[in-house]
py3Dmol code that shows the C-alpha trace and the ligand (Angstrom):
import py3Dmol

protein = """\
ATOM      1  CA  UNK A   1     -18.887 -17.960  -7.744  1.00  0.00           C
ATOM      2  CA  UNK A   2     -16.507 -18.550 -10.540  1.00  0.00           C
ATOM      3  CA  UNK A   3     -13.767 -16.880 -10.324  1.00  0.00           C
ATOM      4  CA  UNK A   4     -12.801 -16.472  -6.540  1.00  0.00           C
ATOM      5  CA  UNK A   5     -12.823 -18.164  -3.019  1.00  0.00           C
ATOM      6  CA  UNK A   6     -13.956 -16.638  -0.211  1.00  0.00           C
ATOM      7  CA  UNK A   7     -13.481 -17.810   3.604  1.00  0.00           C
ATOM      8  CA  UNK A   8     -14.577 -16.262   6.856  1.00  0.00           C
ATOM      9  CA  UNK A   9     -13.252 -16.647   9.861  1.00  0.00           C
ATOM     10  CA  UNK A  10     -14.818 -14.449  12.395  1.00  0.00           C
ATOM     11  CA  UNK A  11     -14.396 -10.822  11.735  1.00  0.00           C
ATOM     12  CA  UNK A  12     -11.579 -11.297   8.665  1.00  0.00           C
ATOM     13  CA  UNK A  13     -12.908 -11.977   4.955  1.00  0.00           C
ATOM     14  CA  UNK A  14     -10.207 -13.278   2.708  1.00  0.00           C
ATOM     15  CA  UNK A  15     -11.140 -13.465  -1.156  1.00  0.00           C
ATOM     16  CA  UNK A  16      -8.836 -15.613  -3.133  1.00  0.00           C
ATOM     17  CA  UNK A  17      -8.619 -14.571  -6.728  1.00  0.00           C
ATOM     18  CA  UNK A  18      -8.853 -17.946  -9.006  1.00  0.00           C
ATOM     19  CA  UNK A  19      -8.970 -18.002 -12.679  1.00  0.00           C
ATOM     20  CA  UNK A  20      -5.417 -20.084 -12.634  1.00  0.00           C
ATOM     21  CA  UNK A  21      -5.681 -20.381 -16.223  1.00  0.00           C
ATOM     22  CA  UNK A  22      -5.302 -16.908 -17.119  1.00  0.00           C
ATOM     23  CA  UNK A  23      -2.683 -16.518 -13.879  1.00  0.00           C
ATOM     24  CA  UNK A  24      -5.700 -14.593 -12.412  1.00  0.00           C
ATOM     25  CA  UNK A  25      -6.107 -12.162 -15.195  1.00  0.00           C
ATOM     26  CA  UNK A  26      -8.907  -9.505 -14.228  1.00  0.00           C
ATOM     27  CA  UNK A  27     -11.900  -9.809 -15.882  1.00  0.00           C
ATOM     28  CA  UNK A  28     -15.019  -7.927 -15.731  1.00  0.00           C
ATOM     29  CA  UNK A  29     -16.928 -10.834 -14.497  1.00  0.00           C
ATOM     30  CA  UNK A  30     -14.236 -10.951 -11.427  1.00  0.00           C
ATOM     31  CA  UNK A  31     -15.149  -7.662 -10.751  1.00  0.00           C
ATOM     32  CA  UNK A  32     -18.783  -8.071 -10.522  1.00  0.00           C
ATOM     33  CA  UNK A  33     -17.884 -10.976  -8.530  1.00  0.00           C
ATOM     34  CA  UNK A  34     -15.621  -9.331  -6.187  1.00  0.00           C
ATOM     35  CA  UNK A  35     -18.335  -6.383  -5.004  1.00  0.00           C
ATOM     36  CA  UNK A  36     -21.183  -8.381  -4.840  1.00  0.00           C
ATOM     37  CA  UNK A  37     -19.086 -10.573  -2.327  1.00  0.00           C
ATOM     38  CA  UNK A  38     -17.461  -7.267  -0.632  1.00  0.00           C
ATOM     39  CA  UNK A  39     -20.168  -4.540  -0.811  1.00  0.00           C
ATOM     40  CA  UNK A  40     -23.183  -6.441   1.435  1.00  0.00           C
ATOM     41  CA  UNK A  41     -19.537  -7.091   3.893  1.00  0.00           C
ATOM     42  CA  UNK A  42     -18.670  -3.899   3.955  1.00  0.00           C
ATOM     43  CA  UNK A  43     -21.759  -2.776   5.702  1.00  0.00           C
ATOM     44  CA  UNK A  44     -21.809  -5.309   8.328  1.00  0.00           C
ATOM     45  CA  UNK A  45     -20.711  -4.474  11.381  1.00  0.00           C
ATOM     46  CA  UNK A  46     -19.434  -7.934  11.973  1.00  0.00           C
ATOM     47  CA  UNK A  47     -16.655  -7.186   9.259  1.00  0.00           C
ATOM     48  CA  UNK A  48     -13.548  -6.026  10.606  1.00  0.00           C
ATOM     49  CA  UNK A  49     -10.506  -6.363   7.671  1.00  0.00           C
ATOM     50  CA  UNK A  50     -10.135  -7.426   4.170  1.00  0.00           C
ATOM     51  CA  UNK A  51      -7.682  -9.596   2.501  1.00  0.00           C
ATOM     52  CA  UNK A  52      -7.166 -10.189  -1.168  1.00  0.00           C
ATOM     53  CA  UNK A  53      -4.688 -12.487  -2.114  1.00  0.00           C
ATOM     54  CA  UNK A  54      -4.362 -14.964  -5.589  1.00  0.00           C
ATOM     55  CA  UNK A  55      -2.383 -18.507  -5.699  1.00  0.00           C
ATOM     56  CA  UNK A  56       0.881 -18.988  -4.259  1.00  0.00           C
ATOM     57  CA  UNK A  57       2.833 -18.737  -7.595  1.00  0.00           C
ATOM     58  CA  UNK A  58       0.528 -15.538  -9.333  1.00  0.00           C
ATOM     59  CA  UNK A  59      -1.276 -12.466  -7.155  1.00  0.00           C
ATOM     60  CA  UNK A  60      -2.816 -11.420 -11.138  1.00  0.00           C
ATOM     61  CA  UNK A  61      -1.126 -10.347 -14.564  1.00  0.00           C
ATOM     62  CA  UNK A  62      -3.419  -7.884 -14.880  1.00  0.00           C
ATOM     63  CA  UNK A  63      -6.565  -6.777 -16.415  1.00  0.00           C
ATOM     64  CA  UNK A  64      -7.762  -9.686 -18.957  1.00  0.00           C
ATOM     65  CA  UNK A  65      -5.801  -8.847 -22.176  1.00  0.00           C
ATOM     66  CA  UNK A  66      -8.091 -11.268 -24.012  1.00  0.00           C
ATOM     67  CA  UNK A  67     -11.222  -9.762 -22.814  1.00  0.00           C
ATOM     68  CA  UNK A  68     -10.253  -5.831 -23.947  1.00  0.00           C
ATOM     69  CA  UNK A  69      -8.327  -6.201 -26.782  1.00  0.00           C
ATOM     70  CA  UNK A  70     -11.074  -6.331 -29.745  1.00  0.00           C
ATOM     71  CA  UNK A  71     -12.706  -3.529 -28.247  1.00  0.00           C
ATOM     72  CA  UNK A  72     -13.094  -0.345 -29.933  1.00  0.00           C
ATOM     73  CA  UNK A  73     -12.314   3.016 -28.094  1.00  0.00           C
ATOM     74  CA  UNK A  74     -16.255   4.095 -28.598  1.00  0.00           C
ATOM     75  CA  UNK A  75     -16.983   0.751 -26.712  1.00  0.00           C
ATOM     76  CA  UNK A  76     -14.512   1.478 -23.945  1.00  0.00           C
ATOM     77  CA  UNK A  77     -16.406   5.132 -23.828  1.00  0.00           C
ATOM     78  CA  UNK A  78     -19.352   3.365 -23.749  1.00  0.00           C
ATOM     79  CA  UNK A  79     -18.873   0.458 -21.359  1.00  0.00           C
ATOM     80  CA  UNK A  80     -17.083   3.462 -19.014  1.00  0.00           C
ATOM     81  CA  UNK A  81     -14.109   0.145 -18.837  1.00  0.00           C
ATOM     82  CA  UNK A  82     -12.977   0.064 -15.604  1.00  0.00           C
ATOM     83  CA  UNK A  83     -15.073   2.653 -13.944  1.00  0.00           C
ATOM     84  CA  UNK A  84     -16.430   0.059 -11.265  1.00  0.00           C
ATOM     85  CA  UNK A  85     -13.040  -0.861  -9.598  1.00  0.00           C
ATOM     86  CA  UNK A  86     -13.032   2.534  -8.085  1.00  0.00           C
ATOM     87  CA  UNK A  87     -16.009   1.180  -5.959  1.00  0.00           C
ATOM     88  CA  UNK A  88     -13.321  -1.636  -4.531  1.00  0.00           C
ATOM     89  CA  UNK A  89     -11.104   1.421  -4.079  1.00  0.00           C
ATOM     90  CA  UNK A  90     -14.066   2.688  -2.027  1.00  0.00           C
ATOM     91  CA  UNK A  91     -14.701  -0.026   0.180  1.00  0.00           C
ATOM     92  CA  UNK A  92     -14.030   1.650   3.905  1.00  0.00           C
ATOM     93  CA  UNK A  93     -13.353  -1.954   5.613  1.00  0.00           C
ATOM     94  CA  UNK A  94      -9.852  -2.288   5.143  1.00  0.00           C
ATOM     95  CA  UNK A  95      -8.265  -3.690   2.425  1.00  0.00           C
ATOM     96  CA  UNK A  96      -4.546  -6.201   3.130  1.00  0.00           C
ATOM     97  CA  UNK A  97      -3.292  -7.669  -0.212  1.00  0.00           C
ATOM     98  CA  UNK A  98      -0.896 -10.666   0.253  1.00  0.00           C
ATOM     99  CA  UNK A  99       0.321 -11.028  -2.630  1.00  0.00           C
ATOM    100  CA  UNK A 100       3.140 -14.016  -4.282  1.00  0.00           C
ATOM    101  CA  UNK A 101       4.721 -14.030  -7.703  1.00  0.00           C
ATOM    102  CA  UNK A 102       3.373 -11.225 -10.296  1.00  0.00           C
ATOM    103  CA  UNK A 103       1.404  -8.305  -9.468  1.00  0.00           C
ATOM    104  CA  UNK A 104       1.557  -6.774 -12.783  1.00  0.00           C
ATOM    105  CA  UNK A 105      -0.576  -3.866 -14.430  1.00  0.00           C
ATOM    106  CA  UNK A 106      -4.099  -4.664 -13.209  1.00  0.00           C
ATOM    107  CA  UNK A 107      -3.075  -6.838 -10.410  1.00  0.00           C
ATOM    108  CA  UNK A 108      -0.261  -3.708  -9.542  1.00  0.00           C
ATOM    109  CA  UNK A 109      -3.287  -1.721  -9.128  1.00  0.00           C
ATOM    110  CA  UNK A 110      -5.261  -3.760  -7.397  1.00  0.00           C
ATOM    111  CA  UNK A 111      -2.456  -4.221  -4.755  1.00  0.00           C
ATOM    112  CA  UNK A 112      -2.465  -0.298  -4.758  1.00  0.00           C
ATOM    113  CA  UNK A 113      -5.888   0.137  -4.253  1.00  0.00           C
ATOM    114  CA  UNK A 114      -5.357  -2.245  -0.971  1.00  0.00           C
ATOM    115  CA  UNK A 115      -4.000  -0.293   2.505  1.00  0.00           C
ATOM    116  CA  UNK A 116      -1.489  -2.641   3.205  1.00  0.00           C
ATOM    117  CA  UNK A 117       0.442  -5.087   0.719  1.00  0.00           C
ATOM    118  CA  UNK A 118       1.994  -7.664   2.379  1.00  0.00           C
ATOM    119  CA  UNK A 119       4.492  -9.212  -0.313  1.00  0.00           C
ATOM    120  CA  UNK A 120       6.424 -12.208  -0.740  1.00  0.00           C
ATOM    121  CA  UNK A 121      10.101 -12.251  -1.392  1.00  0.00           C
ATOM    122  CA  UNK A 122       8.935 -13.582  -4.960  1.00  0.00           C
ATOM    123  CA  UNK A 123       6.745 -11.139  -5.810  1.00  0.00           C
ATOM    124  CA  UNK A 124       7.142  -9.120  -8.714  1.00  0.00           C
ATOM    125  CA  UNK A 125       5.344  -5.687  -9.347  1.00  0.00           C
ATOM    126  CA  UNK A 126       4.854  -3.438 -12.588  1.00  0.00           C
ATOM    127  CA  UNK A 127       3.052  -1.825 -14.730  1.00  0.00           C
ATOM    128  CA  UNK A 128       3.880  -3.193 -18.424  1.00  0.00           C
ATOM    129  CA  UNK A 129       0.785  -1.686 -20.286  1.00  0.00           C
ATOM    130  CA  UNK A 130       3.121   0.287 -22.638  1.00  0.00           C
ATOM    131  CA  UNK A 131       4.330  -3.096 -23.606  1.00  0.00           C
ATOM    132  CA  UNK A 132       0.683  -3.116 -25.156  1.00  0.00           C
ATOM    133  CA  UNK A 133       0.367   0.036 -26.762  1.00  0.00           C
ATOM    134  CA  UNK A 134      -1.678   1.148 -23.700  1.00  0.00           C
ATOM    135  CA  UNK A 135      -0.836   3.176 -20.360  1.00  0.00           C
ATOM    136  CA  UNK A 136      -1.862   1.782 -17.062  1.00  0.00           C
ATOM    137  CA  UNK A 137      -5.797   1.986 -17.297  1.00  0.00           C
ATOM    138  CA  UNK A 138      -7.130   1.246 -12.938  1.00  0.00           C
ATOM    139  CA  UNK A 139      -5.508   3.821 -11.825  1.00  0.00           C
ATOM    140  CA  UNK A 140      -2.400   3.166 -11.991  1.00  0.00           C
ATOM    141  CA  UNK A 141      -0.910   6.742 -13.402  1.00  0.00           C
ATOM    142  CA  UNK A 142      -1.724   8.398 -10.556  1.00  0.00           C
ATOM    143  CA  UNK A 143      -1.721   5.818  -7.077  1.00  0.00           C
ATOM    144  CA  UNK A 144       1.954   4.965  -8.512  1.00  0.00           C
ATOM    145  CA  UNK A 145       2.989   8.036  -8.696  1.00  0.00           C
ATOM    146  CA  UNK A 146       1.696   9.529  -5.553  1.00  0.00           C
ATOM    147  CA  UNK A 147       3.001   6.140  -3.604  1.00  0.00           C
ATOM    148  CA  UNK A 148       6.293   6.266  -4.774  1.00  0.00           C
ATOM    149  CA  UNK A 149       7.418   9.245  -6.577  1.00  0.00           C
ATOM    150  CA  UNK A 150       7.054  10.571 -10.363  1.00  0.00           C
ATOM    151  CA  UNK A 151      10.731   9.393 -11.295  1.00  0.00           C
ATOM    152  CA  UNK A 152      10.397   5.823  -9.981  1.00  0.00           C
ATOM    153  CA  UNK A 153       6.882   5.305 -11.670  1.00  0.00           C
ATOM    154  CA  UNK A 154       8.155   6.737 -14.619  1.00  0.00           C
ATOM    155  CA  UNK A 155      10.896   4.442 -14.983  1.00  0.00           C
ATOM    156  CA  UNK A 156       8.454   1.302 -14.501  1.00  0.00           C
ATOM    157  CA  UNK A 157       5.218   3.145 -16.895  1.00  0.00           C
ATOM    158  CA  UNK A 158       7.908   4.258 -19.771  1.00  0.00           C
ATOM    159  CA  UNK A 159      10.335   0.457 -19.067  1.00  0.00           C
ATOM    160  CA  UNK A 160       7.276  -1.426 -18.424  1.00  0.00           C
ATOM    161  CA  UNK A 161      10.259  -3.091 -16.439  1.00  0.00           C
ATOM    162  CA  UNK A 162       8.816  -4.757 -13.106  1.00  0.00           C
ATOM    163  CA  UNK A 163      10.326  -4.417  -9.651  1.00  0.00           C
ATOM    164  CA  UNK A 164      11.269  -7.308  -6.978  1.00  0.00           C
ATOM    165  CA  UNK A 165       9.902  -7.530  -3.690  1.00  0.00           C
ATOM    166  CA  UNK A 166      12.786  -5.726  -1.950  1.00  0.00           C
ATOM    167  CA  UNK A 167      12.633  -2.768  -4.418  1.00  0.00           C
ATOM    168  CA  UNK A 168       8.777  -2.495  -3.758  1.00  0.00           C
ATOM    169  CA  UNK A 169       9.132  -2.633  -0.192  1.00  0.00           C
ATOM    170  CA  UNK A 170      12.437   0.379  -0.197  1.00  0.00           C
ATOM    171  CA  UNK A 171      10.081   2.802  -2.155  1.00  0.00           C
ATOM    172  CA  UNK A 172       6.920   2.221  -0.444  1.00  0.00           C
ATOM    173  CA  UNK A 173       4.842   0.381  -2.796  1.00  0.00           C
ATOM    174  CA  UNK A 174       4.866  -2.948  -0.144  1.00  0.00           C
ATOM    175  CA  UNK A 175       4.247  -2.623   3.501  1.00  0.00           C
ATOM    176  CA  UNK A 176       6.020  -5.927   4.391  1.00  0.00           C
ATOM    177  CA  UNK A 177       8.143  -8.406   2.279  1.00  0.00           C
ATOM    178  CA  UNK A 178       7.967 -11.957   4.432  1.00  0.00           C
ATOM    179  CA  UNK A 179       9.447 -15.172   3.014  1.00  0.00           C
ATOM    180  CA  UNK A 180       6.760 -16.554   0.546  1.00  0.00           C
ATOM    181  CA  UNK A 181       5.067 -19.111   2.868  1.00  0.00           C
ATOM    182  CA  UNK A 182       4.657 -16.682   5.920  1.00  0.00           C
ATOM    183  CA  UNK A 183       2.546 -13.780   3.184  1.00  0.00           C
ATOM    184  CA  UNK A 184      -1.281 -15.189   3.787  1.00  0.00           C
ATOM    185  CA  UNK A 185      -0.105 -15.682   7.811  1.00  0.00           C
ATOM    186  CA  UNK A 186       1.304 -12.364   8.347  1.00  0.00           C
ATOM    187  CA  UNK A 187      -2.024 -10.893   6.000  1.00  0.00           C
ATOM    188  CA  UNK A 188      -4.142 -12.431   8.520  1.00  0.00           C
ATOM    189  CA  UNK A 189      -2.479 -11.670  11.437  1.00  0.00           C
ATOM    190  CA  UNK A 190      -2.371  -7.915  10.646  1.00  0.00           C
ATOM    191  CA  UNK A 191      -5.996  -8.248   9.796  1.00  0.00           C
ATOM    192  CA  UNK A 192      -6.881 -10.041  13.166  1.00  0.00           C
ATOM    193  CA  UNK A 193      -5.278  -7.224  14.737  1.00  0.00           C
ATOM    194  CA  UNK A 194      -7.036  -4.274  12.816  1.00  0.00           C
ATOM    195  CA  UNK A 195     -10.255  -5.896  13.180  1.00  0.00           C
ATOM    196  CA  UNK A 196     -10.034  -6.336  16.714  1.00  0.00           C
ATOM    197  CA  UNK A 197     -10.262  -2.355  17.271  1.00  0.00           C
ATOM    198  CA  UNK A 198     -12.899   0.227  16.745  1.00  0.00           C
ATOM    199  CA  UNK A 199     -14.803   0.208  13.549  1.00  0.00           C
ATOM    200  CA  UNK A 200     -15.015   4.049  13.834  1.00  0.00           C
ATOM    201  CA  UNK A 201     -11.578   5.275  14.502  1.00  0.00           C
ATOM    202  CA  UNK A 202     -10.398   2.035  12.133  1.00  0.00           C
ATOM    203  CA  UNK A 203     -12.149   3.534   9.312  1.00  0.00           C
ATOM    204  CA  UNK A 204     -11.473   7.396  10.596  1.00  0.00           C
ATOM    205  CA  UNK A 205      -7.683   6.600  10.280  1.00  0.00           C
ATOM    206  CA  UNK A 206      -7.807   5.169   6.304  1.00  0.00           C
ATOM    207  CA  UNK A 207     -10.151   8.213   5.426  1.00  0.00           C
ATOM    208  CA  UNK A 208      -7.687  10.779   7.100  1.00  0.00           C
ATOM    209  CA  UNK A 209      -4.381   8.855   5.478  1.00  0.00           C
ATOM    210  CA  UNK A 210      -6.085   8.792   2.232  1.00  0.00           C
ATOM    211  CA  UNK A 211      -6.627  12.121   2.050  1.00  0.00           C
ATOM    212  CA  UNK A 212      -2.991  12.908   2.655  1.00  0.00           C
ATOM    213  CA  UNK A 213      -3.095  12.021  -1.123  1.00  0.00           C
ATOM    214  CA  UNK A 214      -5.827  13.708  -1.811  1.00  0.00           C
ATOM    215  CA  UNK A 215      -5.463  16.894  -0.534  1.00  0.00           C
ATOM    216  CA  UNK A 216      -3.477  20.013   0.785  1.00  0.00           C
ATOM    217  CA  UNK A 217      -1.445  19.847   3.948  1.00  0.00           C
ATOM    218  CA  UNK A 218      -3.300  22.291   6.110  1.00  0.00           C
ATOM    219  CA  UNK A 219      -6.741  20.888   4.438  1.00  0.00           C
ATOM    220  CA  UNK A 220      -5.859  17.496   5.489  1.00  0.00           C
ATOM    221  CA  UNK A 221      -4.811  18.366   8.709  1.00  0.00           C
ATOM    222  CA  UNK A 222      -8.225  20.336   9.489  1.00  0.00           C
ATOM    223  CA  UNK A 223      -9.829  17.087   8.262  1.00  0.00           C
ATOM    224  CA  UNK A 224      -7.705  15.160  10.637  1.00  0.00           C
ATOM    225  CA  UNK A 225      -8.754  17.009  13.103  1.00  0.00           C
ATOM    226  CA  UNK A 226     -12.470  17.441  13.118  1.00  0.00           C
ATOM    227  CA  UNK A 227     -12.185  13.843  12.301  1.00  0.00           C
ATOM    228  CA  UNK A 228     -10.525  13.090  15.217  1.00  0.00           C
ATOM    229  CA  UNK A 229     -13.355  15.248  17.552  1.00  0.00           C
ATOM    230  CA  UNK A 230     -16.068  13.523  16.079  1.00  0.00           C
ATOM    231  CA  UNK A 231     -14.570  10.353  17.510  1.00  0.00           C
ATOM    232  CA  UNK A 232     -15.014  11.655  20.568  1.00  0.00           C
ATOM    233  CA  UNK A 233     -19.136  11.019  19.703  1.00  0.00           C
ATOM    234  CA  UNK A 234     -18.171   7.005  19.969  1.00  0.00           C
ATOM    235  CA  UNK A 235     -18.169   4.466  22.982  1.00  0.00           C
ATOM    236  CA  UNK A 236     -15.417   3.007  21.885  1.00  0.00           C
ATOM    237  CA  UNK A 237     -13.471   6.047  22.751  1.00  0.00           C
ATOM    238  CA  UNK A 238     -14.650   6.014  26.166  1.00  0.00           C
ATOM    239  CA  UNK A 239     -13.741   2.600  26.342  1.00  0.00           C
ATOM    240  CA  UNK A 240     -10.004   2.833  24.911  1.00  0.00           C
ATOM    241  CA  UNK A 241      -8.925   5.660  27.039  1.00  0.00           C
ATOM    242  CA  UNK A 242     -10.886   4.512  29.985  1.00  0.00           C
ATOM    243  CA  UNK A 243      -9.552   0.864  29.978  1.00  0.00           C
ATOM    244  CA  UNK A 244      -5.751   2.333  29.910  1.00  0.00           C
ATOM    245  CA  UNK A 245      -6.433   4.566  32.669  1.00  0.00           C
ATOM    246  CA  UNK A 246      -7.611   1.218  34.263  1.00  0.00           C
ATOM    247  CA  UNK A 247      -5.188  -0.587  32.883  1.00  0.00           C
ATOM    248  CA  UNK A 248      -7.431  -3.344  31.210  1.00  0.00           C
ATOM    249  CA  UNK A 249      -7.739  -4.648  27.843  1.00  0.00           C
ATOM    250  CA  UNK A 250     -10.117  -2.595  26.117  1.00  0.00           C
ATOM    251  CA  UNK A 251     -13.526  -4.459  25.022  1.00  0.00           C
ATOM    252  CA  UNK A 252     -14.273  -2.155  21.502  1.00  0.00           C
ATOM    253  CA  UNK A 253     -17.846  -2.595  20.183  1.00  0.00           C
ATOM    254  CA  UNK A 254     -17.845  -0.673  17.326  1.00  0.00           C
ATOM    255  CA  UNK A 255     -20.500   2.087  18.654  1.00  0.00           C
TER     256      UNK A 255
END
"""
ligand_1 = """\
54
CAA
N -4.888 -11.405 -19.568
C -5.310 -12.534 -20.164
N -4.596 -13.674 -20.174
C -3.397 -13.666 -19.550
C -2.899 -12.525 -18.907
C -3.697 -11.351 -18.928
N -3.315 -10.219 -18.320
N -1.682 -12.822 -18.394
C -1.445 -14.115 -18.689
N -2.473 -14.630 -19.394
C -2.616 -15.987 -19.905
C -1.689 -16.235 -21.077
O -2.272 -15.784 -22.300
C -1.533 -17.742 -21.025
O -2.685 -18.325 -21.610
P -2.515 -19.633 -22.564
O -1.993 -20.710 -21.661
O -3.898 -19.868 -23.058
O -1.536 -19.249 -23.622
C -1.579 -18.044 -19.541
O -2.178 -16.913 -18.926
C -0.196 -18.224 -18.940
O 0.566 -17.064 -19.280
P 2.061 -17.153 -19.864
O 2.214 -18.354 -20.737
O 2.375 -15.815 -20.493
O 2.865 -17.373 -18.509
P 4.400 -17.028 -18.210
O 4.702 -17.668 -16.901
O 5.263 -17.347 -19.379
O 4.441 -15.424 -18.040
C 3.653 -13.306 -17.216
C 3.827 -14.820 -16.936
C 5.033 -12.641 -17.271
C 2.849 -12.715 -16.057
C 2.942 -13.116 -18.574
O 1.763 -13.914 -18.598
C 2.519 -11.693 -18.847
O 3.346 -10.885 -19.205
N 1.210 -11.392 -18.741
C 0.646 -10.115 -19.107
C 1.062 -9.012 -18.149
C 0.454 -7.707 -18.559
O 0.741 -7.173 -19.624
N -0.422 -7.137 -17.729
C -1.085 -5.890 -18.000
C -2.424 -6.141 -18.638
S -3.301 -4.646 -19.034
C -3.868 -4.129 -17.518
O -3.627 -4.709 -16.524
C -4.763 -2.975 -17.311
C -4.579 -1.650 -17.367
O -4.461 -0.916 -16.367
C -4.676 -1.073 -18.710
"""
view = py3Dmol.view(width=600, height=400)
view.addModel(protein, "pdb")
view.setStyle({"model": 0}, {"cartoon": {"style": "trace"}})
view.addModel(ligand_1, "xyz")
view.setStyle({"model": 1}, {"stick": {}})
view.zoomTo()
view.show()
């Protein structure tokens, strides 16, 4: 691999994005890098969590400018550019991005397409793509907006200004702002923990909170709900409730 790291240590996978020269600019090569590590995880039982991070000073600024910017819209057409990250999007093992320093356009998105974001106090998030002549281009128009509001994501889209750490974390975008050397700790520690429960009702709970975005209130809450039957189909159900009545640690298998 070229252009990331990637450590196990029992049921946690964390991929460490590393092309410092480019402050871990997103390339399409990084892509195809990142889901053929992830995909072939994603399906093993033995995964339990996720976490993406980049170097201590840069998470990634962005998609690679270099890489895009001779192409012509027909090639972009063509190529479908971008299309692919929506299968990272669709990984169902969850997804923790610990991110330091600048998480801008590209690397904003990839934090968004991540169920938790764990930030450091030095982080920095935006989406500067109008700086470019472009709009946000990985989603970014639309995961923004539905995370933190259509006036806040207008002000950073239109501004291309970026937002600290603190502001990320009052509107939504972060899920915890830690002092810079506690980020990859508290990643992994919140990924120890989710990959210690139930594979089933682990990825129940991320399909039934995503589709709060995705859908209707009294859709989503049907969808919640037969969701939350079919659970009743696992062991690991049996095993939860049955261990609290017996007030034991539960031993989840996954089945
Ligand atoms: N793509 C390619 N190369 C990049 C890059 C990117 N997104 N970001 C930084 N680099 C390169 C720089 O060209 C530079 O290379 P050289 O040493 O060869 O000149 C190197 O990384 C270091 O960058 P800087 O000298 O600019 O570092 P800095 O500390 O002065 O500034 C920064 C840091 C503010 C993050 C600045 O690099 C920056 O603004 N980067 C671009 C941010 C951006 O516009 N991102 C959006 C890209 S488009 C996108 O993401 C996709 C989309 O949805 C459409």
């Amino acid at each position: 691999m070229n252009h990331l790291k990637v450590e196990r240590d029992g049921r946690v996978v964390t991929v460490r994005l590393h092309r410092p020269h480019v402050l871990n600019a997103l390339s399409g090569e990084l892509l195809t890098e990142l889901l053929g590590v992830l995909r072939p995880l994603d399906a093993d039982p033995e995964t339990g969590c996720f976490v993406v991070t980049g170097s201590e000073k840069v998470f990634a600024a962005g998609a690679d400018i270099k890489e895009m910017a001779g192409k012509s819209a027909v090639d972009m057409m063509a190529e479908d550019y971008f299309a692919p990250w929506e299968k990272f999007a669709d990984l169902r093992t969850p997804k923790i991005a610990a991110v330091n320093g600048p998480a801008l356009g590209g690397g904003c998105e990839l934090a968004m397409m991540c169920d938790l974001v764990v930030a450091g106090e030095s982080a920095v998030f935006g989406q500067p793509e109008i700086r470019l002549g472009v709009i946000p281009g990985i989603g970014g128009t639309q995961r923004l907006t539905r995370l933190i509001g259509r006036a806040k994501a207008l002000d950073l889209i239109l501004t291309g200004r970026t937002m600290d750490a603190r502001e990320a974390g009052s509107c939504g975008l972060v899920s915890r702002v830690v002092p810079d050397d506690r980020v990859l700790p508290e990643a992994l520690d919140a990924a120890a923990t989710i990959a210690a429960y139930g594979r089933p009702a682990v990825r129940a709970a991320r399909e039934c909170v995503d589709m709060a975005l995705e859908t209707g209130l009294r859709d989503g809450i049907r969808f919640e709900r037969r969701v939350f039957h079919a659970l009743f189909a696992t062991a690991d159900q049996r095993e939860g409730m049955t261990a609290f009545l017996e007030k034991r640690p539960p031993r989840f298998d996954g089945s």
